[in-house]
FIPA-132281 format. One record per residue (C-alpha): residue number from 1; residue in one letter; chain; x, y, z. Coordinates in nm, 3 decimals. Each point is the difference from the previous one (the first is absolute). Layout:
# FIPA-132281
+-----+---------+--------+---------+---------+---------+
: num : residuo : cadena :      xx :      yy :      zz :
+-----+---------+--------+---------+---------+---------+
: NUM :       a :      A :       X :       Y :       Z :
...
+-----+---------+--------+---------+---------+---------+
END
This chain:
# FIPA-132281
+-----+---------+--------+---------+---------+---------+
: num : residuo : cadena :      xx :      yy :      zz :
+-----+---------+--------+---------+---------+---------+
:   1 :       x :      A :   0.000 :   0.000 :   0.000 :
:   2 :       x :      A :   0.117 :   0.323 :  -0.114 :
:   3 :       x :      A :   0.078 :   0.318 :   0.296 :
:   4 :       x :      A :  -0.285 :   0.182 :  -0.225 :
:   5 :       x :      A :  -0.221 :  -0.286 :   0.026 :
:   6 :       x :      A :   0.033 :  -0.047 :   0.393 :
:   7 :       x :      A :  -0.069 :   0.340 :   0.077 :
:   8 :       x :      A :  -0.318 :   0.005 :  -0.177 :
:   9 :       x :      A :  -0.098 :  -0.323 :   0.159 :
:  10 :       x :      A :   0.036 :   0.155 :   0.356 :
:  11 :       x :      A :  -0.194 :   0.287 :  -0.064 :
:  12 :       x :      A :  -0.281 :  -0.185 :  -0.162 :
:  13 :       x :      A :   0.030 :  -0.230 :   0.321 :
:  14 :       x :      A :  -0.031 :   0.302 :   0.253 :
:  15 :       x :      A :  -0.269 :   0.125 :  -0.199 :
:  16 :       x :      A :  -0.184 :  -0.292 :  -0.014 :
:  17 :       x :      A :   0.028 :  -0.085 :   0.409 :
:  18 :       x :      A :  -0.092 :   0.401 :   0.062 :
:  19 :       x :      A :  -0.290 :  -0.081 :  -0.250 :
:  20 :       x :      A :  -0.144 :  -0.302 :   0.154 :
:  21 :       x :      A :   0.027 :   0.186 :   0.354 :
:  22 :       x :      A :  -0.246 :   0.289 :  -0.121 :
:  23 :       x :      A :  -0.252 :  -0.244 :  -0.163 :
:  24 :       x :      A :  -0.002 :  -0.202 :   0.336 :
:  25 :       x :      A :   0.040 :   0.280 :   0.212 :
:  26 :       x :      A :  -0.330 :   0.148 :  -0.190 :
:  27 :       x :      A :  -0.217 :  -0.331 :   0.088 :
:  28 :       x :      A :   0.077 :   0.036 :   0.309 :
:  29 :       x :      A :  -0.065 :   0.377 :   0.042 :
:  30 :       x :      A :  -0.324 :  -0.038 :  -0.180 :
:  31 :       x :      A :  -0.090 :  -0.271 :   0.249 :
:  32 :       x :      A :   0.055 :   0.192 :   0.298 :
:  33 :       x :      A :  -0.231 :   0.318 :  -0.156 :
:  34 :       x :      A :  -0.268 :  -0.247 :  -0.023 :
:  35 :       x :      A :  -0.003 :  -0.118 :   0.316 :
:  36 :       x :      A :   0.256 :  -0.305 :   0.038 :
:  37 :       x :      A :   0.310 :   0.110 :   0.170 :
:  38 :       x :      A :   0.174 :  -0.352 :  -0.011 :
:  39 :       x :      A :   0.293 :   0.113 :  -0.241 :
:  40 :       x :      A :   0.057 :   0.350 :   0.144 :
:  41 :       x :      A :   0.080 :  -0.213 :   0.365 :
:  42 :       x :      A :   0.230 :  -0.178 :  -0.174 :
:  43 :       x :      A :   0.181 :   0.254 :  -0.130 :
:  44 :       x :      A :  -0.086 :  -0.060 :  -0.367 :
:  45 :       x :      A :  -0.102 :   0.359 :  -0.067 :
:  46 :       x :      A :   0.312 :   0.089 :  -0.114 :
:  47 :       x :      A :   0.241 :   0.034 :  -0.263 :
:  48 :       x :      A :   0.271 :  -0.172 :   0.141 :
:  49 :       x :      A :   0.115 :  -0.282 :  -0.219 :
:  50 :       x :      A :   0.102 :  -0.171 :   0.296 :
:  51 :       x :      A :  -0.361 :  -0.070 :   0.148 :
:  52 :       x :      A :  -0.110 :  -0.120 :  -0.329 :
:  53 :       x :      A :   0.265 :  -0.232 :  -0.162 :
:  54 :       x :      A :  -0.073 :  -0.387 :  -0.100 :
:  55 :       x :      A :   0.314 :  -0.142 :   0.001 :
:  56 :       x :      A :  -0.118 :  -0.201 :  -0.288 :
:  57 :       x :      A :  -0.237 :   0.233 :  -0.238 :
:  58 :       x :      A :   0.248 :   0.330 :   0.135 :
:  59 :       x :      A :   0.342 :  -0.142 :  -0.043 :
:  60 :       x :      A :   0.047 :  -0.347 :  -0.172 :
:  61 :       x :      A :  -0.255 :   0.008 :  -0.294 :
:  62 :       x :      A :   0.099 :   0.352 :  -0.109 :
:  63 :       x :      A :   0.400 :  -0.001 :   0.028 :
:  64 :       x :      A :  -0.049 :  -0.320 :  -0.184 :
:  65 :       x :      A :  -0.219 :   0.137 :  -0.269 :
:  66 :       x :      A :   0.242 :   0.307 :   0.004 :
:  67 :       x :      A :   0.347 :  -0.214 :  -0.012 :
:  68 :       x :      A :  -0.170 :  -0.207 :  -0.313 :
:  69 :       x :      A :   0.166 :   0.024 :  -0.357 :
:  70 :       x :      A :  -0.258 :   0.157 :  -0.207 :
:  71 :       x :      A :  -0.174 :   0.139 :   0.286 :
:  72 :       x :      A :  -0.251 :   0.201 :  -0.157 :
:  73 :       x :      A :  -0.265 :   0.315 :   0.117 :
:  74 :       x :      A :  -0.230 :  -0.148 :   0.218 :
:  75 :       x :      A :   0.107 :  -0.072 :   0.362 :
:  76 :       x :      A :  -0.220 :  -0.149 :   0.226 :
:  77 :       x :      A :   0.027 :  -0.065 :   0.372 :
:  78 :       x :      A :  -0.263 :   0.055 :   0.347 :
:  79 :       x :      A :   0.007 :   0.103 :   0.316 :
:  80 :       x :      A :  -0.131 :  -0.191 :   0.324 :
:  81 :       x :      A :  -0.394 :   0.010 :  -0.011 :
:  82 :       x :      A :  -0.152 :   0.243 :   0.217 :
:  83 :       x :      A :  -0.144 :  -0.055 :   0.294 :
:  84 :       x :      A :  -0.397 :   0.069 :   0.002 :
:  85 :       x :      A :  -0.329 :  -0.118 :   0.197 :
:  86 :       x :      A :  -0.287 :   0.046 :  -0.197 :
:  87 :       x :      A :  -0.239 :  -0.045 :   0.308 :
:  88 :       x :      A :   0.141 :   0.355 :   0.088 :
:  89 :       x :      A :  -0.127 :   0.157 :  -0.330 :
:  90 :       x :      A :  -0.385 :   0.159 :   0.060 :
:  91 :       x :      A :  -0.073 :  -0.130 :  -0.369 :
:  92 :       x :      A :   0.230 :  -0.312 :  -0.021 :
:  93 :       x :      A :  -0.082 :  -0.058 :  -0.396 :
:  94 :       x :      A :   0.061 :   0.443 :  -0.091 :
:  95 :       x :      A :   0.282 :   0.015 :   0.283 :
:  96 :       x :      A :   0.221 :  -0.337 :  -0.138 :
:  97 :       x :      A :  -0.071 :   0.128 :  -0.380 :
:  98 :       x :      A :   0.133 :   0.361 :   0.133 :
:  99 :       x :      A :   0.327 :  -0.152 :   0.188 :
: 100 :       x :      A :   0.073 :  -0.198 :  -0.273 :
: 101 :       x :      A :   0.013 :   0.232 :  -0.294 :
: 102 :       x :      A :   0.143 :   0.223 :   0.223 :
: 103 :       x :      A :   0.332 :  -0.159 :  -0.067 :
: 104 :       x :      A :  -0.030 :   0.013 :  -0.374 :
: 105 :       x :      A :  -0.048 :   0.364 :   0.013 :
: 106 :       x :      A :   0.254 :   0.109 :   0.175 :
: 107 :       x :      A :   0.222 :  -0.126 :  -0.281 :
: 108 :       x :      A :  -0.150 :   0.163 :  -0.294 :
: 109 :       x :      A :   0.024 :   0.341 :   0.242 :
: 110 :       x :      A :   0.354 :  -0.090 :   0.050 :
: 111 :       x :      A :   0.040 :  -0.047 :  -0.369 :
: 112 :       x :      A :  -0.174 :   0.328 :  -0.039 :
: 113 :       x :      A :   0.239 :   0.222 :   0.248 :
: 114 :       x :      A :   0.261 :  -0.194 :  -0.185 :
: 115 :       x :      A :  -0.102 :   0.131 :  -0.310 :
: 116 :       x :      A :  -0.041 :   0.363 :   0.145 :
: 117 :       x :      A :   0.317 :   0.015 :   0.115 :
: 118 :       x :      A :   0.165 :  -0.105 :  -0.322 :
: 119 :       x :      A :  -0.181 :   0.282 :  -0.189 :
: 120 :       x :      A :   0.137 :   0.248 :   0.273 :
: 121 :       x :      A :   0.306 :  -0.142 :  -0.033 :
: 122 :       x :      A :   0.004 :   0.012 :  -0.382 :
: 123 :       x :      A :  -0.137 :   0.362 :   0.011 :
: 124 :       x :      A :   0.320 :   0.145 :   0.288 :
: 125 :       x :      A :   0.271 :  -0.178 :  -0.158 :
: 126 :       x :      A :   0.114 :   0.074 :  -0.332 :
: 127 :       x :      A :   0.222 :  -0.411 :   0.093 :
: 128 :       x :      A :  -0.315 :  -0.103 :   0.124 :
: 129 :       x :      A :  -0.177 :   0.025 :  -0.300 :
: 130 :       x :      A :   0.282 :  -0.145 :  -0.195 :
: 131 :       x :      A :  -0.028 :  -0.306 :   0.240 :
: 132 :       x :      A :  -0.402 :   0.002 :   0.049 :
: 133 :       x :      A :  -0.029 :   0.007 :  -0.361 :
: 134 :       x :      A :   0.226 :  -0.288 :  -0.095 :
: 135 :       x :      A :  -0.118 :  -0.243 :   0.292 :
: 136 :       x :      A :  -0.358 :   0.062 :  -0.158 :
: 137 :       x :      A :   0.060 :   0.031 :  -0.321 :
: 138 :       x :      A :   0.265 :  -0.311 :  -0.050 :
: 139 :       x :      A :   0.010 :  -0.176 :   0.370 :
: 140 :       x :      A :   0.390 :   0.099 :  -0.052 :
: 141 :       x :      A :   0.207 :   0.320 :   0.093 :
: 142 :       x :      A :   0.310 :   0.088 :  -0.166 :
: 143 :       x :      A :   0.290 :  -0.090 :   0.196 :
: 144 :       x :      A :   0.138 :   0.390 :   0.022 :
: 145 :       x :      A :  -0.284 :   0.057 :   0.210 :
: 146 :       x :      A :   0.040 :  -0.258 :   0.236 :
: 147 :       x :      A :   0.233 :   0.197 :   0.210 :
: 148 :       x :      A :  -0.318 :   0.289 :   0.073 :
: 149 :       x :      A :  -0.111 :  -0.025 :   0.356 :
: 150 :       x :      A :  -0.292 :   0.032 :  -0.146 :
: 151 :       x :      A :  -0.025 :  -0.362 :  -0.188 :
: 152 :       x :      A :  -0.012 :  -0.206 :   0.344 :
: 153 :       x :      A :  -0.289 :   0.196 :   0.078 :
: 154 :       x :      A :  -0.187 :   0.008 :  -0.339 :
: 155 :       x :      A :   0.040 :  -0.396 :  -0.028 :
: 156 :       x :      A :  -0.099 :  -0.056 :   0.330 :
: 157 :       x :      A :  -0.304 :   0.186 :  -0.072 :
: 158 :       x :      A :  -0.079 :  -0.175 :  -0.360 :
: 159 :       x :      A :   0.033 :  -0.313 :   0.192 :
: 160 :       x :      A :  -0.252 :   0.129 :   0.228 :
: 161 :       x :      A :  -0.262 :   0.060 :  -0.245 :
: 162 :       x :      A :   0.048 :  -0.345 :  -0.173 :
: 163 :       x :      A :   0.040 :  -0.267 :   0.276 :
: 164 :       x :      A :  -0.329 :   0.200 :   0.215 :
: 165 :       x :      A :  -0.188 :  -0.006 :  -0.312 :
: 166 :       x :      A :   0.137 :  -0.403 :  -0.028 :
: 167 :       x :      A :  -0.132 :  -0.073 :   0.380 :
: 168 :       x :      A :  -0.343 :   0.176 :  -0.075 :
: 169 :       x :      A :  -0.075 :  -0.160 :  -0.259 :
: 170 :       x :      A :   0.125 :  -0.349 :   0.139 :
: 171 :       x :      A :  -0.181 :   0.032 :   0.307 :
: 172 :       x :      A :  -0.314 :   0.071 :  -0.172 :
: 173 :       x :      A :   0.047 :  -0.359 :  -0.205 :
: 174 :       x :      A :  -0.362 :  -0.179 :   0.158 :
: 175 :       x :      A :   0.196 :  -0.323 :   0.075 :
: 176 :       x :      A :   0.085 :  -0.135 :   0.362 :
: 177 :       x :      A :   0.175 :   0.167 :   0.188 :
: 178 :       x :      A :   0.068 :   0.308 :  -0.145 :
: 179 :       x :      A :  -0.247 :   0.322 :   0.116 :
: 180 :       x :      A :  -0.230 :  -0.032 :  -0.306 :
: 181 :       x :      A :  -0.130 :  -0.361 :   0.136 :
: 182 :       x :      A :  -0.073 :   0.202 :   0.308 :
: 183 :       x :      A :  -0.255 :   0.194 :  -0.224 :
: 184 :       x :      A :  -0.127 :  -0.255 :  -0.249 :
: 185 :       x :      A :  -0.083 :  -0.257 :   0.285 :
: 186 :       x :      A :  -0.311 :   0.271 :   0.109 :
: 187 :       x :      A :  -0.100 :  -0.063 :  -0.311 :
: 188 :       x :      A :  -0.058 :  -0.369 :  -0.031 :
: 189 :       x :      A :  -0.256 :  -0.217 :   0.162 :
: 190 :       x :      A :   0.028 :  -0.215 :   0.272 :
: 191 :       x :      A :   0.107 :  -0.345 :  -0.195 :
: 192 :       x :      A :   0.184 :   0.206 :  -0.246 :
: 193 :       x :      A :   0.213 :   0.157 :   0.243 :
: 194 :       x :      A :   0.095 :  -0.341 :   0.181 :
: 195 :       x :      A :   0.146 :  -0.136 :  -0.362 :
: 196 :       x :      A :   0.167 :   0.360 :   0.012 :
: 197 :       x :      A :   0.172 :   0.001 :   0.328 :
: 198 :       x :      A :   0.103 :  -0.377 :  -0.084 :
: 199 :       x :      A :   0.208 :   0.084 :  -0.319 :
: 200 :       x :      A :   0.341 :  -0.039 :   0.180 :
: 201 :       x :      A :   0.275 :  -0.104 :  -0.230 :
: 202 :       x :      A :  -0.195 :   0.074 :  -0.307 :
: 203 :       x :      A :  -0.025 :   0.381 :   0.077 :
: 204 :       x :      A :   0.377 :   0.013 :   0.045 :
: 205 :       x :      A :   0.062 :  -0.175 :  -0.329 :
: 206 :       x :      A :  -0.273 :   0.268 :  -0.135 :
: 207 :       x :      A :   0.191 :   0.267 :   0.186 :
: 208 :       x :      A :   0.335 :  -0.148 :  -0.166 :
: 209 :       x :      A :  -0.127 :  -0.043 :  -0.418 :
: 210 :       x :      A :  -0.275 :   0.221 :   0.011 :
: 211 :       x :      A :   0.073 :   0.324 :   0.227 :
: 212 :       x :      A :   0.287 :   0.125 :  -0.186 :
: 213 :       x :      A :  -0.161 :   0.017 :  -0.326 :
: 214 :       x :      A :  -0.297 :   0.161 :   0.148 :
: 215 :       x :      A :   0.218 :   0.272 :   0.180 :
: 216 :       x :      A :   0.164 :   0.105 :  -0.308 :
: 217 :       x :      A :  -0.302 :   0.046 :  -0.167 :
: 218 :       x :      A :  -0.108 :   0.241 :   0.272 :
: 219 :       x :      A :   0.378 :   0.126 :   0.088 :
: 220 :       x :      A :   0.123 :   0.044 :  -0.366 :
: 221 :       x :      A :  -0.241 :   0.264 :  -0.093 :
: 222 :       x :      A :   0.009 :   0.190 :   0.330 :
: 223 :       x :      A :   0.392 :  -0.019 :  -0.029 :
: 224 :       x :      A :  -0.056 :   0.136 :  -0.383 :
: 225 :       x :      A :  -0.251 :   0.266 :   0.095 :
: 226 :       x :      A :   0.286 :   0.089 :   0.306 :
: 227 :       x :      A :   0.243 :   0.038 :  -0.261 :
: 228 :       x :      A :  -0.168 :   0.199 :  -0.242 :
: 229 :       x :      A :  -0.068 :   0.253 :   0.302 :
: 230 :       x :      A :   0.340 :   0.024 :   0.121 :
: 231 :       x :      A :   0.153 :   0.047 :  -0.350 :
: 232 :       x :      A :  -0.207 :   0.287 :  -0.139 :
: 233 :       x :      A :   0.037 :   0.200 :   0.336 :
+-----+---------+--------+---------+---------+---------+
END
């Protein structure tokens, strides 16, 4: 692995834990508004990676995915669930529905700010808007402007908006356990819901073949429409 290539692999690593502590920090904020203060007792309000880290979905699966030859754009990784107690809610069905996109959310407003600040940034620095514009307009900067202060800062950033738009929209998959299950099983009917919550191994091999497809079709497009924003500002 090249010095290039590591670098970018540990920022897209911090970005990804600091990522998956604001969606899970969000559930459990939303939780505590609504009446369930489980998380917030456990300290799980917070942004602090360290509260929130899987030692599996955190650390293995995404240095792996990271350290890869051929590693391409779309890493994945979670978080340890959040704590919540749905007796606690006033309206268990609207309360759980709230918590759960809750964490979704949070990561298309990250990916938002993200995007806000790289349009500031493009607009107060005439190197900012060299580097803003080639990281949206090619995914590449040239190497003479590597050495800006200002490039550890705009990629961090880019990163942002990609990997929160990645976790929204792979959160939001209706498949066991990821949030959007959480949603789709107030939908189904009793017997329905019992083949549902019994799909085990066959909604991780869905989540494996199928979810990846289905978040570029979602991600690709948002990335696009991103990138046609930050280049013509």
């Amino acid at each position: 692995m090249s010095e290039a290539h590591l670098v970018v692999a540990i920022f897209e690593f911090v970005v990804l834990v600091f990522s998956l502590s604001i969606h899970e920090a969000a559930h459990g904020w939303m939780a505590n508004r609504l009446g369930d203060p489980t998380a917030k007792m456990l300290g799980r309000v917070t942004l602090n990676p360290i509260r929130h880290i899987d030692p599996i979905g955190t650390i293995a699966i995404p240095l792996v995915m990271l350290l890869l030859p051929g590693y391409g754009q779309f890493l994945i990784g979670w978080a340890k669930p959040t704590p919540v107690t749905p007796r606690n809610f006033k309206n268990v069905t609207r309360d759980d529905i709230l918590t759960t996109v809750a964490g979704p959310v949070s990561n298309v407003l990250a990916a938002l700010s993200a995007t806000v600040l790289l349009l500031i940034l493009s607009k107060t620095s005439q190197a900012g808007a060299a580097i803003v514009h080639q990281l949206a307009g090619t995914g590449g900067v040239d190497p003479a402007l590597m050495g800006s202060m200002l490039f550890p800062l705009a990629l961090i950033l880019y990163m942002g908006v990609m990997l929160n738009l990645i976790l929204a929209v792979f959160n939001l998959l209706p498949l066991p356990p990821l949030d959007g299950s959480h949603v789709f099983r107030h939908m189904l009917p009793y017997k329905a819901l019992r083949v549902y919550d019994s799909l085990g191994i066959l909604s991780l091999i869905l989540i494996l073949f199928v979810g990846a497809r289905m978040i570029g079709y979602v991600v690709s497009p948002a990335m696009g429409f991103v990138n046609g924003i930050l280049v013509s500002f």
